[in-house]
mmCIF file of the N, C-alpha and C atoms, coordinates in Angstrom:
data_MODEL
# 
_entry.id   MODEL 
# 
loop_
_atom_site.group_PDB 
_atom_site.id 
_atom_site.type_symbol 
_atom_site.label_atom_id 
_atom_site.label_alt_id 
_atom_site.label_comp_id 
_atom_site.label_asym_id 
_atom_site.label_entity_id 
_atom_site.label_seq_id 
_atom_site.pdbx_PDB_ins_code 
_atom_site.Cartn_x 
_atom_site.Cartn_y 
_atom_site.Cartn_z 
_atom_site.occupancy 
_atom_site.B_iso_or_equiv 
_atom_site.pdbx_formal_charge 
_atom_site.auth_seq_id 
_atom_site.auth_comp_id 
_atom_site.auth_asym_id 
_atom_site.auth_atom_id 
_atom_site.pdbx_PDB_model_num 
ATOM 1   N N  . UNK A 1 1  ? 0.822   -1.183 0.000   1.00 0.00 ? 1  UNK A N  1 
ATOM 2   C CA . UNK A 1 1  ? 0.000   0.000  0.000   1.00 0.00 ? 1  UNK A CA 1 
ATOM 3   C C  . UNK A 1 1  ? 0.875   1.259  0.000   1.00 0.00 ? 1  UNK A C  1 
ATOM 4   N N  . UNK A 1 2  ? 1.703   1.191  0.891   1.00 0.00 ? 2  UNK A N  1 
ATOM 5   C CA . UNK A 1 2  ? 2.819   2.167  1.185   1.00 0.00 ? 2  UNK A CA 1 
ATOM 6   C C  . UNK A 1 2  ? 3.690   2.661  -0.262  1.00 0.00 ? 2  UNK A C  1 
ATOM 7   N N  . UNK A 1 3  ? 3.528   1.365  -0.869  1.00 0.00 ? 3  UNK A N  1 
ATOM 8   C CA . UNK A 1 3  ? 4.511   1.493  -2.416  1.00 0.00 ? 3  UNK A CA 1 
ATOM 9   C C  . UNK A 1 3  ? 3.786   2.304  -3.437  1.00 0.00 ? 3  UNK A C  1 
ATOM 10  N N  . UNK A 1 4  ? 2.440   2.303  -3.250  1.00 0.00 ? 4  UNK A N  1 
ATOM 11  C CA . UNK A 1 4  ? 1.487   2.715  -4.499  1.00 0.00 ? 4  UNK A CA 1 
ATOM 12  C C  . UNK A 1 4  ? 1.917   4.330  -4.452  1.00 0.00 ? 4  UNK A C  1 
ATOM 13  N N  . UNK A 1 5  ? 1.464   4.533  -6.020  1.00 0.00 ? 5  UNK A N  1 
ATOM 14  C CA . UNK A 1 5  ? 1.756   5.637  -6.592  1.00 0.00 ? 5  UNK A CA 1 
ATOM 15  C C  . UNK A 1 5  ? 0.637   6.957  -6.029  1.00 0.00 ? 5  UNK A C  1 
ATOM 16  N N  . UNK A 1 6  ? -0.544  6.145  -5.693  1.00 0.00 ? 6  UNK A N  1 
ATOM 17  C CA . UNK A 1 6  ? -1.482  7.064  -5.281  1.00 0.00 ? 6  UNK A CA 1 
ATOM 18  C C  . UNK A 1 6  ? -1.501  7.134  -3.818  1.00 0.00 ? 6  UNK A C  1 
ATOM 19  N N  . UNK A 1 7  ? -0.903  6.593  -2.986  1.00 0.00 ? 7  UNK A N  1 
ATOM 20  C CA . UNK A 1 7  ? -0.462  6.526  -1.383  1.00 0.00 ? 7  UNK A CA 1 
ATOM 21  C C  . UNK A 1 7  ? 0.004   8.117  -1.077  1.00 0.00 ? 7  UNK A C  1 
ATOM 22  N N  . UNK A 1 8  ? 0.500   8.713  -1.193  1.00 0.00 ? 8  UNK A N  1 
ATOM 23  C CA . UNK A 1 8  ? 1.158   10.681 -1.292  1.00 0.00 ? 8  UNK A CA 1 
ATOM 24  C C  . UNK A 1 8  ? -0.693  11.033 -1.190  1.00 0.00 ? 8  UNK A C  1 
ATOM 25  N N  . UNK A 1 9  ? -1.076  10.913 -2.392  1.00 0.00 ? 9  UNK A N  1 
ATOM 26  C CA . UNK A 1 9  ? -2.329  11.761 -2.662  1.00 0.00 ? 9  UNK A CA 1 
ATOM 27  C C  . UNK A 1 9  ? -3.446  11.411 -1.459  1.00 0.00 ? 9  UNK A C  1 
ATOM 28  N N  . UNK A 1 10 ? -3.169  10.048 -1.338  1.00 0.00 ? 10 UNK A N  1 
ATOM 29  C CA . UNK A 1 10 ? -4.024  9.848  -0.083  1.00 0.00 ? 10 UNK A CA 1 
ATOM 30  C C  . UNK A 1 10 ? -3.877  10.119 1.029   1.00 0.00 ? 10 UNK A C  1 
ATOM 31  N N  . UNK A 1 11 ? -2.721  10.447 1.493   1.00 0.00 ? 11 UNK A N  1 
ATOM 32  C CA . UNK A 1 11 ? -2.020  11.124 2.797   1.00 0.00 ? 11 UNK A CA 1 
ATOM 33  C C  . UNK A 1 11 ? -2.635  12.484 2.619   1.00 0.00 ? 11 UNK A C  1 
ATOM 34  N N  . UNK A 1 12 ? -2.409  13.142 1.039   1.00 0.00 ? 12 UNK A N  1 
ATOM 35  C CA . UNK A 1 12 ? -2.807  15.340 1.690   1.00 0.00 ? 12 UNK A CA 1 
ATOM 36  C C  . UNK A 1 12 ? -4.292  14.819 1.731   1.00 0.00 ? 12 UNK A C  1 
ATOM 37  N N  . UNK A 1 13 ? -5.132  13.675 0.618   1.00 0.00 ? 13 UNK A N  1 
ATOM 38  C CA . UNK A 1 13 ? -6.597  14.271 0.407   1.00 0.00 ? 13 UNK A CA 1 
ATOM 39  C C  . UNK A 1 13 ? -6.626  13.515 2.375   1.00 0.00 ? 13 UNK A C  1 
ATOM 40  N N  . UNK A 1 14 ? -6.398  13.025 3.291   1.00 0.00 ? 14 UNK A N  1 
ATOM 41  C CA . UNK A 1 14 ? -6.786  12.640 4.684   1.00 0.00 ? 14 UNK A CA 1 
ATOM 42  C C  . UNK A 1 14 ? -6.509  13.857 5.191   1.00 0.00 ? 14 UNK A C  1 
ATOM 43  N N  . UNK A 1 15 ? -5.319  14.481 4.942   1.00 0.00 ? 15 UNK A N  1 
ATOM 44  C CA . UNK A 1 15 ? -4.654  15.695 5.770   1.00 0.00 ? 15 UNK A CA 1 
ATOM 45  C C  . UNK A 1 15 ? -5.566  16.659 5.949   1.00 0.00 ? 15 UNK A C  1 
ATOM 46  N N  . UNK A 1 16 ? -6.053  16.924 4.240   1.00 0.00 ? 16 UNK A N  1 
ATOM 47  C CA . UNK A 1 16 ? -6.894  17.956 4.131   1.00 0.00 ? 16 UNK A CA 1 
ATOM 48  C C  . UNK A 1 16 ? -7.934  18.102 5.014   1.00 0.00 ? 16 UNK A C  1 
ATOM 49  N N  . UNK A 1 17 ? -9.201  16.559 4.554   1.00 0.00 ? 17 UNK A N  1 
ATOM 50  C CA . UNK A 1 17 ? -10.236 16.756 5.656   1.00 0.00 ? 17 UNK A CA 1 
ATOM 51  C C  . UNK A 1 17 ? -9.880  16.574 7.237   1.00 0.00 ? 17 UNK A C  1 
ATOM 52  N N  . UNK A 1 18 ? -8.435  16.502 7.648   1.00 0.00 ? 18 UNK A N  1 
ATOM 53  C CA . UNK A 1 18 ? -8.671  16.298 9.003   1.00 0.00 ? 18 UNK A CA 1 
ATOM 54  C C  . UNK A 1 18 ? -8.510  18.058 9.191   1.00 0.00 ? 18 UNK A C  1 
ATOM 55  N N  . UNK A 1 19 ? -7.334  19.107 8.564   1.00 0.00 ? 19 UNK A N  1 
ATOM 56  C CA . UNK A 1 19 ? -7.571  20.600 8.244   1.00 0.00 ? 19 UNK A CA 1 
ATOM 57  C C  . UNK A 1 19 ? -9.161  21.077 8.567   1.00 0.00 ? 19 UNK A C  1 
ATOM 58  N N  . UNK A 1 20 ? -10.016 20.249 7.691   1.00 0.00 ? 20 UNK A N  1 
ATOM 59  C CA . UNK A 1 20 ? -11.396 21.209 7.472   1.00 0.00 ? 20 UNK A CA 1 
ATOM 60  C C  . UNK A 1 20 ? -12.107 20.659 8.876   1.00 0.00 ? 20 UNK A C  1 
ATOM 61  N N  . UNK A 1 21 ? -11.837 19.691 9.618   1.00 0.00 ? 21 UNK A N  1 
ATOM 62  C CA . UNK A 1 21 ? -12.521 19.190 10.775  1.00 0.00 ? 21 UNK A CA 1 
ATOM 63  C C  . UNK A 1 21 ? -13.160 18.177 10.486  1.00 0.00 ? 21 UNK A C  1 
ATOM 64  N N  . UNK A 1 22 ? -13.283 17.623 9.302   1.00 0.00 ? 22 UNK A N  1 
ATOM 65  C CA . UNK A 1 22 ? -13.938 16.386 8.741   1.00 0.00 ? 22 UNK A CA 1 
ATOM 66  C C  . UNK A 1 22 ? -13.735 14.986 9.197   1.00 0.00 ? 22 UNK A C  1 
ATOM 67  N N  . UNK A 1 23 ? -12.736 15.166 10.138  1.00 0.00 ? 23 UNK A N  1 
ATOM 68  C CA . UNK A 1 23 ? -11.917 13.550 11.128  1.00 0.00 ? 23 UNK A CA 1 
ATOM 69  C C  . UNK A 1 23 ? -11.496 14.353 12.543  1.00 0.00 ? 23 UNK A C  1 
ATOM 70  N N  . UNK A 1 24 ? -11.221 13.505 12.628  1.00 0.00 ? 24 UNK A N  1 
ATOM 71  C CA . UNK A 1 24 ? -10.484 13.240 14.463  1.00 0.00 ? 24 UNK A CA 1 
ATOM 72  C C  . UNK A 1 24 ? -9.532  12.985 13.980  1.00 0.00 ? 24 UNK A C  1 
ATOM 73  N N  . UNK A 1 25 ? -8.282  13.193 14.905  1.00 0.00 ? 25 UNK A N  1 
ATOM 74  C CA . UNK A 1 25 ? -7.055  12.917 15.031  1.00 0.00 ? 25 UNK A CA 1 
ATOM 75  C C  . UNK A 1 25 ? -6.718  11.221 15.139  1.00 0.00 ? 25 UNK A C  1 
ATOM 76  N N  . UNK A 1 26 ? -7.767  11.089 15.751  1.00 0.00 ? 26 UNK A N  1 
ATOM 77  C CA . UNK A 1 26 ? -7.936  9.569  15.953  1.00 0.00 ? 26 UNK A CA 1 
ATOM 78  C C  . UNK A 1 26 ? -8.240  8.564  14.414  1.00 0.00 ? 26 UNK A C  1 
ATOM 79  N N  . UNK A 1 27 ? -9.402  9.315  13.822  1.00 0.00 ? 27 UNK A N  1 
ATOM 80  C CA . UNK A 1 27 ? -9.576  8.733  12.803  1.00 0.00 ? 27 UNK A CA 1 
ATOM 81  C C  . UNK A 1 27 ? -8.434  8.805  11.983  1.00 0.00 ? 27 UNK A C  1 
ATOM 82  N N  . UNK A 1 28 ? -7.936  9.873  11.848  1.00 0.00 ? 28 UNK A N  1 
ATOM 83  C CA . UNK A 1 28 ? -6.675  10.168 10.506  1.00 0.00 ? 28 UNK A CA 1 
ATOM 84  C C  . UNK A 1 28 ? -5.561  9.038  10.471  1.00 0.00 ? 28 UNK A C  1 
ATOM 85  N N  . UNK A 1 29 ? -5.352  8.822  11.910  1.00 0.00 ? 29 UNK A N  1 
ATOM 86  C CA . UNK A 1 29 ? -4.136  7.381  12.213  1.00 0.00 ? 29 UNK A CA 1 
ATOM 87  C C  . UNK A 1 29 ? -4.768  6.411  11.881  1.00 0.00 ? 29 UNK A C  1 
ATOM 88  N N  . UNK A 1 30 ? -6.015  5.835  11.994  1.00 0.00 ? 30 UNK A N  1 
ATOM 89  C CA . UNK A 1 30 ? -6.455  4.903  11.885  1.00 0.00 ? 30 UNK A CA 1 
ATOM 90  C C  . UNK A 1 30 ? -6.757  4.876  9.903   1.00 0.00 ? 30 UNK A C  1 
ATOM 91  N N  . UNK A 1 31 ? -6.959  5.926  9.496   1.00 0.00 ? 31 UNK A N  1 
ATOM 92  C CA . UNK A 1 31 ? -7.555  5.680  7.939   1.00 0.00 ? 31 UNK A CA 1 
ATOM 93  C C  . UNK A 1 31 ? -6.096  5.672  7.356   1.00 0.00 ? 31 UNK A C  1 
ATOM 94  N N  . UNK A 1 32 ? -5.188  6.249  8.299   1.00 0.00 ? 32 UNK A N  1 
ATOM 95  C CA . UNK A 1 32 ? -3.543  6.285  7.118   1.00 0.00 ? 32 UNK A CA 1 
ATOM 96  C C  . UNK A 1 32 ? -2.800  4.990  7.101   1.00 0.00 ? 32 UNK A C  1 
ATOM 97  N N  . UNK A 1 33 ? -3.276  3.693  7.728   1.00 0.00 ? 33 UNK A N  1 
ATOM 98  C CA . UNK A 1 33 ? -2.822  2.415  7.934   1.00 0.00 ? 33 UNK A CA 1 
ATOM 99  C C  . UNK A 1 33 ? -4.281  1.516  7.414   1.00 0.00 ? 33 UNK A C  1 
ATOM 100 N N  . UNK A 1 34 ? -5.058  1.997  7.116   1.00 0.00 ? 34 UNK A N  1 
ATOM 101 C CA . UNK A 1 34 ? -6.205  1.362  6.549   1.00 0.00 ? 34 UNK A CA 1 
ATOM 102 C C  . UNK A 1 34 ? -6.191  0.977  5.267   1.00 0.00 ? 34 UNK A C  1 
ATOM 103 N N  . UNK A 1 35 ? -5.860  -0.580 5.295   1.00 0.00 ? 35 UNK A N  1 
ATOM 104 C CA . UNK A 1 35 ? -6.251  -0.479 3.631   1.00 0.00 ? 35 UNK A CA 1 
ATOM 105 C C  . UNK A 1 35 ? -7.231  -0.582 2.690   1.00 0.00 ? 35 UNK A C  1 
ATOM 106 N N  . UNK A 1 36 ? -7.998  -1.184 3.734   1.00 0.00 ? 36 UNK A N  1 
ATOM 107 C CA . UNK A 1 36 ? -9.796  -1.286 3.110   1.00 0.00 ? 36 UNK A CA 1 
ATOM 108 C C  . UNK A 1 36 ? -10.135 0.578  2.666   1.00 0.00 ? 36 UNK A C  1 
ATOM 109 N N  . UNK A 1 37 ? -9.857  1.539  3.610   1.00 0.00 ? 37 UNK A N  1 
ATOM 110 C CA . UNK A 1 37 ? -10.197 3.042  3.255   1.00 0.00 ? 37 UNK A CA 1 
ATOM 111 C C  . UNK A 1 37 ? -9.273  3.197  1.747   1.00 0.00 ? 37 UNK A C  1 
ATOM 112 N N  . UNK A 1 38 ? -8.069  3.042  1.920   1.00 0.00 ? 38 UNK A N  1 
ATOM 113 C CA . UNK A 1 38 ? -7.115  3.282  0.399   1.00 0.00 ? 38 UNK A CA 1 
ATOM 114 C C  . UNK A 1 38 ? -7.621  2.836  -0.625  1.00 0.00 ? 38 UNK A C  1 
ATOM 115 N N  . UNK A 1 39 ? -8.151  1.672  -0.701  1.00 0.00 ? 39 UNK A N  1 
ATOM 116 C CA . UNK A 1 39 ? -8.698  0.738  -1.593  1.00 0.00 ? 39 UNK A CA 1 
ATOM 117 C C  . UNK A 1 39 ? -10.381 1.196  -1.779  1.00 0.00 ? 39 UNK A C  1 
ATOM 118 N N  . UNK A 1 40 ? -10.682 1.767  -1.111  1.00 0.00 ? 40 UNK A N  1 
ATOM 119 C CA . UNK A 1 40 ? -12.062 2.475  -1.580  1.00 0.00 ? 40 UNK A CA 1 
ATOM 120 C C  . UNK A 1 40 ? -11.381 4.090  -2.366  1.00 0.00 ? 40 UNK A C  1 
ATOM 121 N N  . UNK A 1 41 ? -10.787 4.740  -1.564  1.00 0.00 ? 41 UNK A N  1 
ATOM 122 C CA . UNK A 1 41 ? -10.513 6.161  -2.306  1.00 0.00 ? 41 UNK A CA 1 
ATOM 123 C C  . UNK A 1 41 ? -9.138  5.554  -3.726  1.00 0.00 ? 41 UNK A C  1 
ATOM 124 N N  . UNK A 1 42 ? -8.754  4.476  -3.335  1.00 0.00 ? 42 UNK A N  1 
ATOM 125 C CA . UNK A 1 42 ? -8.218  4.170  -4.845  1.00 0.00 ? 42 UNK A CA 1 
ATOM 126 C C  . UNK A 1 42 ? -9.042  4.051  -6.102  1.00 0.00 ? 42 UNK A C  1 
ATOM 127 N N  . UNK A 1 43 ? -9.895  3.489  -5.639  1.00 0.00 ? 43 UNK A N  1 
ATOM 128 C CA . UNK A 1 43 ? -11.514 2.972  -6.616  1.00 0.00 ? 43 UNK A CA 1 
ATOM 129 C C  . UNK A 1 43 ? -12.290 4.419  -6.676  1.00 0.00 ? 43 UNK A C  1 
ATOM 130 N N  . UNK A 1 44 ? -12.262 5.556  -5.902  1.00 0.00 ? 44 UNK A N  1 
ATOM 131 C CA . UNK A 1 44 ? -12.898 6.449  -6.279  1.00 0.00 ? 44 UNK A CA 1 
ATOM 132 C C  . UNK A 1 44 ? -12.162 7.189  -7.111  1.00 0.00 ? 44 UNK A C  1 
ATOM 133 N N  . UNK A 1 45 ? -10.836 7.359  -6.818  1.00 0.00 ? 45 UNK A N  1 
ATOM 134 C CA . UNK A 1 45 ? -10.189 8.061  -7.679  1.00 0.00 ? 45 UNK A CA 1 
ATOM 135 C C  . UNK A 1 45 ? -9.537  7.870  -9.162  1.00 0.00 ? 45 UNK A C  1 
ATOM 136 N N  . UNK A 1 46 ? -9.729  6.743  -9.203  1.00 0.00 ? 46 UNK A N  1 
ATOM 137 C CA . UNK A 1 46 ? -9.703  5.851  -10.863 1.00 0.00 ? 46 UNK A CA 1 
ATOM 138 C C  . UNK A 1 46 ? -11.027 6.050  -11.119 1.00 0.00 ? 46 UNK A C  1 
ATOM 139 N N  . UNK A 1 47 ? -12.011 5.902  -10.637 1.00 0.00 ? 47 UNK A N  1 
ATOM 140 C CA . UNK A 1 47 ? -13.476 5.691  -11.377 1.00 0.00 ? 47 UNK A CA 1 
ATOM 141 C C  . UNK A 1 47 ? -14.109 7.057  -11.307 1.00 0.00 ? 47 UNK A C  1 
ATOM 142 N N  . UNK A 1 48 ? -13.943 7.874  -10.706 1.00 0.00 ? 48 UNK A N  1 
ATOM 143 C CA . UNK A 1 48 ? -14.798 9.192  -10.646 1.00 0.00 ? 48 UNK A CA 1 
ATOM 144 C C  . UNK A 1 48 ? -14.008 10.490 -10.822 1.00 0.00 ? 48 UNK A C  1 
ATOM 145 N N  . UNK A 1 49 ? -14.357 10.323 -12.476 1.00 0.00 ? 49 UNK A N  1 
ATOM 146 C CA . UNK A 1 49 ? -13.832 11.730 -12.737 1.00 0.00 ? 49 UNK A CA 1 
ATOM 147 C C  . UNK A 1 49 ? -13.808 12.920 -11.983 1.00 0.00 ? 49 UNK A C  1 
ATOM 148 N N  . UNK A 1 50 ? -14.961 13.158 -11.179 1.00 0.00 ? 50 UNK A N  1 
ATOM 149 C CA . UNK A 1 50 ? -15.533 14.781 -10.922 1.00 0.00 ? 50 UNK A CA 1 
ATOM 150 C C  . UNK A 1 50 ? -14.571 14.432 -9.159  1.00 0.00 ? 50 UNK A C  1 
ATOM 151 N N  . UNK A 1 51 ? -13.894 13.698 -9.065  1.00 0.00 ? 51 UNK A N  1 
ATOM 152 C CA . UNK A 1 51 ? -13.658 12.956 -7.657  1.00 0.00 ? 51 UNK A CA 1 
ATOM 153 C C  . UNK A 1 51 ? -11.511 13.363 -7.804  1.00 0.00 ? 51 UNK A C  1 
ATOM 154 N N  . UNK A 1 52 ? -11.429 12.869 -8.693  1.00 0.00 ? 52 UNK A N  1 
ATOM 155 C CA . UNK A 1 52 ? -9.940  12.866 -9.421  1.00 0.00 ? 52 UNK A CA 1 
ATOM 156 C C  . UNK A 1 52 ? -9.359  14.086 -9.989  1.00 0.00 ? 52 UNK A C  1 
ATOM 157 N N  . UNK A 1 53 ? -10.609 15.322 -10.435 1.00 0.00 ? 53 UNK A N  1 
ATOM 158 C CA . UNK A 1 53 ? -10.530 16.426 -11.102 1.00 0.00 ? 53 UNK A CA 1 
ATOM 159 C C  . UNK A 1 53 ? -10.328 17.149 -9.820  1.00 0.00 ? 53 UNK A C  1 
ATOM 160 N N  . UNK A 1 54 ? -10.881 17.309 -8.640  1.00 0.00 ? 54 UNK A N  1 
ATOM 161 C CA . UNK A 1 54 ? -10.804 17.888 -7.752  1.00 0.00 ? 54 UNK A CA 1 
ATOM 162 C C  . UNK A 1 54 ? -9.799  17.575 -6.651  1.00 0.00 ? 54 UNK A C  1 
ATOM 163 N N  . UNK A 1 55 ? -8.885  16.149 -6.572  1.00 0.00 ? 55 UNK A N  1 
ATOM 164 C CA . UNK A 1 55 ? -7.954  15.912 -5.563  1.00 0.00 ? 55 UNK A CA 1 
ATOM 165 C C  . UNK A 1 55 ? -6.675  16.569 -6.325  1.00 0.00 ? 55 UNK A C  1 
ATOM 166 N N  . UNK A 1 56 ? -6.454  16.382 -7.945  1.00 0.00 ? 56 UNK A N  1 
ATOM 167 C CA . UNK A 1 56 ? -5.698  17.076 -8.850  1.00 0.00 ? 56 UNK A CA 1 
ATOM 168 C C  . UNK A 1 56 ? -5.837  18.645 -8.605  1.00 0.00 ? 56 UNK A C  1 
ATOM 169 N N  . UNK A 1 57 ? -7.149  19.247 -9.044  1.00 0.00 ? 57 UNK A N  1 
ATOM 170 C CA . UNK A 1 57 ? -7.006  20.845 -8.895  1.00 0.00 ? 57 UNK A CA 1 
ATOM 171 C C  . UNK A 1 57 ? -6.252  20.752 -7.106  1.00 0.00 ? 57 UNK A C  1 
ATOM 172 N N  . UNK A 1 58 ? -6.683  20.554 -6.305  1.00 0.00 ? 58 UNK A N  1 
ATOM 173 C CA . UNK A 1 58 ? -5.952  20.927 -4.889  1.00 0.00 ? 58 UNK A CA 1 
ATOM 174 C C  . UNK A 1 58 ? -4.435  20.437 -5.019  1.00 0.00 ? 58 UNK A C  1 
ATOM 175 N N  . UNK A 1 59 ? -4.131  19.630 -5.251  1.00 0.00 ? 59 UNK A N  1 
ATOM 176 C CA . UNK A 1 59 ? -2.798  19.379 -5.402  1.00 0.00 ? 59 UNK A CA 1 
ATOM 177 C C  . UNK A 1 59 ? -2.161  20.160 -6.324  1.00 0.00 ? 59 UNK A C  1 
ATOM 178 N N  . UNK A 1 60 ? -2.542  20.392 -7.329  1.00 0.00 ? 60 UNK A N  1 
ATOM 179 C CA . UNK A 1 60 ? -1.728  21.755 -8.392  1.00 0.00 ? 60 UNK A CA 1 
ATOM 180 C C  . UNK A 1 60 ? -1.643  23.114 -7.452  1.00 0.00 ? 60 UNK A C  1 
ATOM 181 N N  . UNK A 1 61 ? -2.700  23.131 -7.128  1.00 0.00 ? 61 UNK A N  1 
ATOM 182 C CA . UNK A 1 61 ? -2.761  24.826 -5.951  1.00 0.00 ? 61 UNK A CA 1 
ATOM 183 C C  . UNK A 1 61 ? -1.616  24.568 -5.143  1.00 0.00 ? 61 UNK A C  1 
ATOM 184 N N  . UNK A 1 62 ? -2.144  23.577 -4.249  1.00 0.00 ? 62 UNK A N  1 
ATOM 185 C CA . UNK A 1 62 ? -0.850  23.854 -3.234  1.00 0.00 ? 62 UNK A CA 1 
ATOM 186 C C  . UNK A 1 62 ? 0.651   23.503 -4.043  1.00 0.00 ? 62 UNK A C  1 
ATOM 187 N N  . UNK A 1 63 ? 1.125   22.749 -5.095  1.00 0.00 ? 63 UNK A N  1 
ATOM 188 C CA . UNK A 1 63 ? 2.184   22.743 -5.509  1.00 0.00 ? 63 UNK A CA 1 
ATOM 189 C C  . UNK A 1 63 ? 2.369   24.481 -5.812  1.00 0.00 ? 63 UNK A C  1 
ATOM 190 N N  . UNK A 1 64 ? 1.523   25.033 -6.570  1.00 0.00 ? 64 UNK A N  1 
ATOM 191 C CA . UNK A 1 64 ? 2.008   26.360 -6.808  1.00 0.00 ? 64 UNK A CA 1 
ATOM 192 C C  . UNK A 1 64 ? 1.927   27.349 -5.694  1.00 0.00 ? 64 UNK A C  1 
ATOM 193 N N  . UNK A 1 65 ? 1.438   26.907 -4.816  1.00 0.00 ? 65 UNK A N  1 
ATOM 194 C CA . UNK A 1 65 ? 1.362   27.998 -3.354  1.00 0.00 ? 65 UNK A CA 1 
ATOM 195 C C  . UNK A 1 65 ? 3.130   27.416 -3.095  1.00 0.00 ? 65 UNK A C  1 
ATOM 196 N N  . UNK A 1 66 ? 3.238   26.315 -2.855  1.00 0.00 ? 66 UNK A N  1 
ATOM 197 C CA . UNK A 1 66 ? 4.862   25.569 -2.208  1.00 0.00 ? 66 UNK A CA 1 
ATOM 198 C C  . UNK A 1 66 ? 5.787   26.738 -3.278  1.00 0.00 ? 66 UNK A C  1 
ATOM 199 N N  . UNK A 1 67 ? 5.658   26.472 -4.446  1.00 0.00 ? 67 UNK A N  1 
ATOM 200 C CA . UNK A 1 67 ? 6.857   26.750 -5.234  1.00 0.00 ? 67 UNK A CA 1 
ATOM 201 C C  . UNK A 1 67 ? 6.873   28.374 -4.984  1.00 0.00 ? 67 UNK A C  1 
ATOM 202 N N  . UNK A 1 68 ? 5.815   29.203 -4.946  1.00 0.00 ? 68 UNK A N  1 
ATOM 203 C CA . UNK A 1 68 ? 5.734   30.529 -4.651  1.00 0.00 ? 68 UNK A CA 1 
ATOM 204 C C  . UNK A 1 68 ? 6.845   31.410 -3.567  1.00 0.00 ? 68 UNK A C  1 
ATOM 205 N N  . UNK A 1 69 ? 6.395   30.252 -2.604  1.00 0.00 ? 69 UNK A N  1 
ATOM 206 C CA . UNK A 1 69 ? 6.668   30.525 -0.659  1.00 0.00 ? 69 UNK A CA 1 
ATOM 207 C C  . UNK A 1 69 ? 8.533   30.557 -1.433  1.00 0.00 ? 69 UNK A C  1 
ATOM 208 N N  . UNK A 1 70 ? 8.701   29.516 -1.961  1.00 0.00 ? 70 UNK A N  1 
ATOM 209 C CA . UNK A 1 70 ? 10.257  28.882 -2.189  1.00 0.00 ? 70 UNK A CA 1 
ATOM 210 C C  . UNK A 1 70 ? 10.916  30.093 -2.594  1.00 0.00 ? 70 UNK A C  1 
ATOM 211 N N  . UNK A 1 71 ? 10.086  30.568 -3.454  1.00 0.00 ? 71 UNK A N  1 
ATOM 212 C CA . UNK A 1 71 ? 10.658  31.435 -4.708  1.00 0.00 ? 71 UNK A CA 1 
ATOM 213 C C  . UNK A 1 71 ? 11.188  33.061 -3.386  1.00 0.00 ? 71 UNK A C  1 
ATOM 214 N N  . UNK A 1 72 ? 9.907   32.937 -2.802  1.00 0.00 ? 72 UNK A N  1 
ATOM 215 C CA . UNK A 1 72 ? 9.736   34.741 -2.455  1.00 0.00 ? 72 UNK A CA 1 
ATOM 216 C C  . UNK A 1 72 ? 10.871  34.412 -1.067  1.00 0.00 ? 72 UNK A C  1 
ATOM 217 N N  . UNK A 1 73 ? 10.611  33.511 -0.506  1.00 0.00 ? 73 UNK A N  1 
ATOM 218 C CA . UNK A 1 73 ? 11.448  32.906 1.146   1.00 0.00 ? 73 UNK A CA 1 
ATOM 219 C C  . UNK A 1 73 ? 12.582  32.137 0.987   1.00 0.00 ? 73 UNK A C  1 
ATOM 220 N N  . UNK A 1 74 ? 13.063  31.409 0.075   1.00 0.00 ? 74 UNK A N  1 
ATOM 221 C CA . UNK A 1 74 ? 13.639  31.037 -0.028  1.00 0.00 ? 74 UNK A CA 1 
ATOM 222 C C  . UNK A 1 74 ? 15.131  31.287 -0.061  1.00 0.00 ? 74 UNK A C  1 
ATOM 223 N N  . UNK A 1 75 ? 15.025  32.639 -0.208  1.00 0.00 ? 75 UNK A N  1 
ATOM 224 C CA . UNK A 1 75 ? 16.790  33.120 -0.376  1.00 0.00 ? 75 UNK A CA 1 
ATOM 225 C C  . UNK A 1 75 ? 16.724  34.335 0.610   1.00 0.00 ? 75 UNK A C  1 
ATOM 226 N N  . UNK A 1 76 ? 16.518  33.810 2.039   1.00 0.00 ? 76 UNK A N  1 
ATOM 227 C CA . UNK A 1 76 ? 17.410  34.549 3.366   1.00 0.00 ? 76 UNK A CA 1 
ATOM 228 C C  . UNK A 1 76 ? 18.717  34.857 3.464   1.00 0.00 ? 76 UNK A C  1 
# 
């Protein structure tokens, strides 16, 4: 599970909703060693476009928020 290519994406899309209040701290440990949960948001995110379009748009944002911070902070 740990090896898969989509394992990263499933770590920010958990991160995120535990951010918005959507989990417990409790739940987040428990869904980031879960593989029955991976294996459902693996299956959502191969099968549902409108599901895959939106874990992509957030991940492009924050890549370009990261590279921004780098650019403007980066040379102290």
């Amino acid at each position: 599970m740990k090896n898969d290519v989509l394992y990263p994406i499933y770590l920010r899309y958990l991160n995120d909703r535990l951010l918005e209040g959507k989990l417990s701290r409790g739940s987040f440990a428990l869904l980031r060693i879960s593989k029955s949960s991976f294996d459902d948001f693996k299956y959502k995110y191969e099968n549902d476009e409108k599901f895959s379009t939106v874990i992509n748009r957030d991940k492009k944002i924050d890549d370009l928020f990261d590279d921004e911070i780098w650019r403007v902070f980066g040379k102290w």
